[in-house]
N, C-alpha and C positions, 0 to 999 in steps of 0.2 A: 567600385559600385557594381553592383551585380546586373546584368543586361540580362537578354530572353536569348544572346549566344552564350553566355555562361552559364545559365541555369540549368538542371536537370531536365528533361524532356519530359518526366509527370509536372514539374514544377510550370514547367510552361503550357503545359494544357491545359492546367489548372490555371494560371495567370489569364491566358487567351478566354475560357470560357465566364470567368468575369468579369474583366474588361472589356469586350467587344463590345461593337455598336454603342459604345457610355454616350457618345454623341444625339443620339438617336433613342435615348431612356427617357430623355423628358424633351420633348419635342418642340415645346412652346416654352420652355427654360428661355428665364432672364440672362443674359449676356455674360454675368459675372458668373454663372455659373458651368457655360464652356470652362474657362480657367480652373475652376475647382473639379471637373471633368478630367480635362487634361490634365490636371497635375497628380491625380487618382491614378490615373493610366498609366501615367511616367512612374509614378511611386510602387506603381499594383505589384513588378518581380520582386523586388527587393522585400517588401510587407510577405509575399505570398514565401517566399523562402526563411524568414524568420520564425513564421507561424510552422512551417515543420517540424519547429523543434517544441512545439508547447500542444502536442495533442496526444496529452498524459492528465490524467488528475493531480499526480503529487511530482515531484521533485524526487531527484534521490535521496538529497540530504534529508528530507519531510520523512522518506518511506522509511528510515531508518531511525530516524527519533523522533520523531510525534506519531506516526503509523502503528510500527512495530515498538511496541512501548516495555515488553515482555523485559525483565532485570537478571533473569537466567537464561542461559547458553539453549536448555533444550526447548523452552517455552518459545523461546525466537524462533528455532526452526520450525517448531510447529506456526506459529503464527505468519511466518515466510511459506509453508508448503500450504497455507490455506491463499495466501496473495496469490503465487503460482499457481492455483487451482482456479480460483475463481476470473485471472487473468485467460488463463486457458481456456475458461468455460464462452468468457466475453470474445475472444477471439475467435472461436469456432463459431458462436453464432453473427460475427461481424462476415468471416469469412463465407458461410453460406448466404448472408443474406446480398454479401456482393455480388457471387454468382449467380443467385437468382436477378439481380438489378441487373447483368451482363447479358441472362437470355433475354429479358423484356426489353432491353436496349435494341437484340436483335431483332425481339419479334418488330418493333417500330420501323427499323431501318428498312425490312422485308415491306414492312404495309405502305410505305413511303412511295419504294419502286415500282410499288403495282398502282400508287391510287393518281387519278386525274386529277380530279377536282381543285383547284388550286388554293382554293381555301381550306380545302380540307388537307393539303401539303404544306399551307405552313404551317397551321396547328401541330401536324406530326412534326416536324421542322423543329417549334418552338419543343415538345414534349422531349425530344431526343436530346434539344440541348439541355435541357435540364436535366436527366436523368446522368448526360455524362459528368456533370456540375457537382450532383451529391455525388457520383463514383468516386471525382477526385477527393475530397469531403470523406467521404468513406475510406478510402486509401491512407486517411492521412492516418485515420484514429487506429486504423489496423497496425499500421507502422510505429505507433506507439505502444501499442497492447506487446510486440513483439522483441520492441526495447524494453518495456519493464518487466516482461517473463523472461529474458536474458540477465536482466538486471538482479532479479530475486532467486533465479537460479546460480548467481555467482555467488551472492551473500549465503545460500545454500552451502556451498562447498565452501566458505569461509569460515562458516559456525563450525561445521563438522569437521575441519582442522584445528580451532580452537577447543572441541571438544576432545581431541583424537582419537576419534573412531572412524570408520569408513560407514559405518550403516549404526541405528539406532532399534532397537524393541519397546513396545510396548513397556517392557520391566521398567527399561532407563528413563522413560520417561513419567512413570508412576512412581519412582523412588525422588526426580527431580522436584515430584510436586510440592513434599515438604517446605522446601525451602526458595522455592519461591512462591508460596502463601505467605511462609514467614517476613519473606524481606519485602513483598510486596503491602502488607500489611502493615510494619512497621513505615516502610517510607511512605503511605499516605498517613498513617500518624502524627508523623515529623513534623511533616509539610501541614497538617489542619494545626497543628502545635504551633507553628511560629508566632502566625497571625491573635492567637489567644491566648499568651502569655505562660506558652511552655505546655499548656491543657490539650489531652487527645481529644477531639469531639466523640459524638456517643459513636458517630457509624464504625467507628473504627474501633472503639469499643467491643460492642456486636460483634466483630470480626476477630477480634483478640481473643472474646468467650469462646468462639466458636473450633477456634482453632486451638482450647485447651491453655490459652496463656493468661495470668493472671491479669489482670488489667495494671495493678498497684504495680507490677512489678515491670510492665511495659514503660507507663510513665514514669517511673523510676529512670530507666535508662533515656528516655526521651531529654526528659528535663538535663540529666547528667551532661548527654552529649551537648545539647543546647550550651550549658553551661562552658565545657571544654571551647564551642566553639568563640565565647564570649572572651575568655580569659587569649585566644590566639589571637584574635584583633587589639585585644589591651596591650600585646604586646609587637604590635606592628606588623604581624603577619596577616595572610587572607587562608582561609582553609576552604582547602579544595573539594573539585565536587568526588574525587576516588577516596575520602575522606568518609564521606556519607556511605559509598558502598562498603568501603572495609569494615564499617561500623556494621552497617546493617548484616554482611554475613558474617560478622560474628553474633549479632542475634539469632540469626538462623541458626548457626552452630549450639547456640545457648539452650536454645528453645527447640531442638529437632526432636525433643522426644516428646514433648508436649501432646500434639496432634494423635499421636498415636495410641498414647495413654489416655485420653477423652475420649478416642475412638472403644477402646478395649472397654474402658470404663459404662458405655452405653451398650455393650455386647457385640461390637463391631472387629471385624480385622480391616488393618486401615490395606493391607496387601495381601491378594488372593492369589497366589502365582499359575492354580489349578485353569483361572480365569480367562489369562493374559494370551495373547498370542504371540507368536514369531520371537521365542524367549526359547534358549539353548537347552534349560529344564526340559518342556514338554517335547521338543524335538528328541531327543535322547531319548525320552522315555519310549515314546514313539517308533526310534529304529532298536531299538530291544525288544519291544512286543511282538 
């Protein structure tokens, strides 16, 4: 059982400045409610140190598949270096806004020492304990902000060993986009397909013109796999969910040129390389000039 001598030293000031005085909260409290007081009080380390680990939004298992939803390698790290950014972003302004709560804590403590008035000392009294109350509160969320930019910077370096590269351009991640429109596209296909009898709904439709692929010949494949997966349960097996990806990037594969031909076809280049930055191309050209 965790006590206020095992506990970490923020854990226990944090504990102490919610619990104190519980006695003295409701003054003309009914009798039964000492015991629900006390038993607050007795319970408050153990609650206050559990809640450390929950001042995050998501989960890690959450941030990795229902978060980051991205079904290609570079599309993840992009989507992982926007968490890290926007954690980054959340942390610096928790961070300043602590140190600003840190001088106004001081300025209190300073007005405290100079002022007589005894009522007008406990009011600063009462103000200080509250402000150290949200610091703990504040401490806590920071402390999570700085486990999940750890956490997204590790699946960082995980992706970009799965991809094996040490570093990424612009290029690589404009040549990725094909094919994950494609497979993105087809697996919400799939999935509006189940529920209506093997049929792509329209939106996805829409997306199939858009991206140059025939509609007929999507649901073609749609219905097919459907199909295969029918005939694998008639015969006692379950087909898995890496069943669905290998399907799907071999649509990708199928259909990589599509996109590009719609593009040409409207008078577009679907890749500008003249465009792109931090790509080996223009670097070269560059120390030749």
């Amino acid at each position: 059982m965790i006590t206020g001598e095992t506990m970490p030293k923020d854990t226990q000031q944090e504990t102490h400045l919610v619990t104190q005085d519980l006695n003295i909260q409701l003054p003309m409290a009914k009798p039964e409610y000492k015991s629900m007081l006390s038993n607050i009080q007795e319970k408050a380390p153990a609650i206050a140190q559990a809640s450390s680990n929950f001042y995050k939004s998501h989960s890690q298992m959450m941030s990795v598949t229902l978060d980051v939803t991205a079904i290609t390698p570079i599309r993840s790290v992009k989507h992982s270096l926007a968490e890290i950014e926007k954690t980054k972003s959340a942390l610096q302004e928790g961070y300043f806004k602590m140190k600003k709560e840190e001088v106004k804590l001081k300025k209190l403590e300073r007005k405290l020492d100079e002022e007589a008035d005894d009522l007008e000392r406990e009011m600063l009294e009462i103000k200080i304990t509250e402000k150290q109350a949200q610091a703990a509160s504040s401490r806590g969320y920071v402390e999570g902000a700085v486990r999940k930019l750890n956490f997204f910077t590790n699946q960082y370096d995980n992706l970009m060993k799965k991809i094996g590269k040490e570093e990424l351009t612009e290029e690589d991640y404009e040549l990725e986009e094909i094919k994950y429109h494609i497979m993105t596209c087809m697996k919400q296909a799939l999935n509006s397909a189940r529920p209506r009898n093997g049929v792509i709904d329209e939106g996805n439709m829409i997306y199939l013109f858009d991206l140059g692929i025939n509609a007929a010949q999507a649901q073609l494949e749609v219905m097919s796999y459907l199909n295969w997966e029918n005939e694998i349960v008639k015969e006692g097996k379950a087909p898995e969910h890496h069943h669905t990806v290998q399907w799907l990037e071999a649509c990708a594969d199928k259909w990589a040129h599509c996109p590009g031909d719609f593009a040409n076809s409207r008078g577009f280049d679907i890749l500008d390389r003249t465009s792109l930055t931090n790509t080996p191309q223009i670097e070269d050209q560059t120390d030749g000039s």
